[in-house]
C-alpha positions as CSV (number, residue, x, y, z in Angstrom):
1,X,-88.8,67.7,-44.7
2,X,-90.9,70.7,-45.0
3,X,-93.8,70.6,-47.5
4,X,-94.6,73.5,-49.5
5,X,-98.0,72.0,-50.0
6,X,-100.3,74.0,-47.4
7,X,-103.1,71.3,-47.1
8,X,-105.5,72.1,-44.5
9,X,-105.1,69.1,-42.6
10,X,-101.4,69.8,-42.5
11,X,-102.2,73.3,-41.4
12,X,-103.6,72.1,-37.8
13,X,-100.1,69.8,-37.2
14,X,-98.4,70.5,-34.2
15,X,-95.7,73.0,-34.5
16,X,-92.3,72.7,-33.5
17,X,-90.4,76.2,-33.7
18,X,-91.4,77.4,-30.0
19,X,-89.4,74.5,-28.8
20,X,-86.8,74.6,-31.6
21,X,-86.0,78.6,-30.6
22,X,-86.2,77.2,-26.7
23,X,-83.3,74.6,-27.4
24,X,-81.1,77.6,-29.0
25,X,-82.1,80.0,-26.4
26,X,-80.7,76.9,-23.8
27,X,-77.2,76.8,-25.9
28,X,-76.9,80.4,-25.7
29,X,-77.4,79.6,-21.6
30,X,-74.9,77.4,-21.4
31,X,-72.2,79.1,-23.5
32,X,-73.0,82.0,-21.6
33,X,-72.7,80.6,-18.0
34,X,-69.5,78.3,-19.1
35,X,-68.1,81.6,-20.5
36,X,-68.5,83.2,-17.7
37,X,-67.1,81.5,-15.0
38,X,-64.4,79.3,-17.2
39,X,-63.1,81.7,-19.6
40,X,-64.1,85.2,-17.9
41,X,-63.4,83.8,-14.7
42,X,-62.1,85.8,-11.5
43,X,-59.4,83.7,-11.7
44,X,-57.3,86.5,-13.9
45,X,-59.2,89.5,-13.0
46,X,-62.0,89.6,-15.8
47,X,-65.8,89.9,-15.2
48,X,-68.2,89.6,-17.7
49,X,-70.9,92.3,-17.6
50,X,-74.4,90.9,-16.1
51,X,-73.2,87.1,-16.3
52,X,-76.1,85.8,-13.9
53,X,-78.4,88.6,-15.0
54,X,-78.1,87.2,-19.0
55,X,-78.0,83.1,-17.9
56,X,-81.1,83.3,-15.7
57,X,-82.8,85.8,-18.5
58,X,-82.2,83.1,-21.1
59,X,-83.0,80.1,-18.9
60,X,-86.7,81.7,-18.0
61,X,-87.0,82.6,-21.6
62,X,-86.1,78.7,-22.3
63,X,-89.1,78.0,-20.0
64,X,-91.9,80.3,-21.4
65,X,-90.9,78.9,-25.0
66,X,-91.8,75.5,-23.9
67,X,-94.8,76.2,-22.0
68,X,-95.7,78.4,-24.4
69,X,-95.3,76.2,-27.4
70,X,-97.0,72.9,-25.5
71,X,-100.0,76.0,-24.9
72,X,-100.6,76.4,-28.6
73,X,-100.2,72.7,-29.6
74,X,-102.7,72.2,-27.2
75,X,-105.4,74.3,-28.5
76,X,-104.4,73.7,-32.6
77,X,-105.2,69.7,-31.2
78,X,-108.2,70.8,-29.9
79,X,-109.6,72.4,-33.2
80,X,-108.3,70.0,-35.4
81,X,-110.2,67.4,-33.4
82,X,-113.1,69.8,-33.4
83,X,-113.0,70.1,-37.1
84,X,-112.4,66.7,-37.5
85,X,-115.5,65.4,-35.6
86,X,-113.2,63.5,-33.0
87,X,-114.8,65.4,-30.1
């Protein structure tokens, strides 16, 4: 549960929201692509505007989240072990 108590050693805890947005940004891929070709299909004459264009968008935004998130945890470990004396 989320604390409303903003300790400083619980300021320098790893974050989880880059990969929380990531794992909705991958739902949104997946909707999208099954929408596409399942519902939207060629199949009774429907396209759906920029299907590949949107599902590859969303799955490289998926992967810059992540890397991007595992980035930042990196360096908050580093100075809280910094600040801690640990290094």
């Amino acid at each position: 549960m989320a604390s409303e108590n903003h300790e400083p050693e619980n300021e320098l805890l790893p974050v989880t929201w880059p990969f929380r947005a990531a794992g909705t940004v991958m739902i949104f891929a997946t909707v999208w692509f099954c929408m596409g070709w399942a519902i939207l299909g060629q199949d009774n004459g429907h396209t759906l505007a920029g299907h590949m264009t949107v599902f590859w968008i969303a799955i490289y935004t998926t992967i810059v989240l992540v890397v991007a998130g595992g980035i930042y945890n990196f360096l908050r470990e580093r100075k809280r072990r910094r600040l801690l004396g640990l290094q």
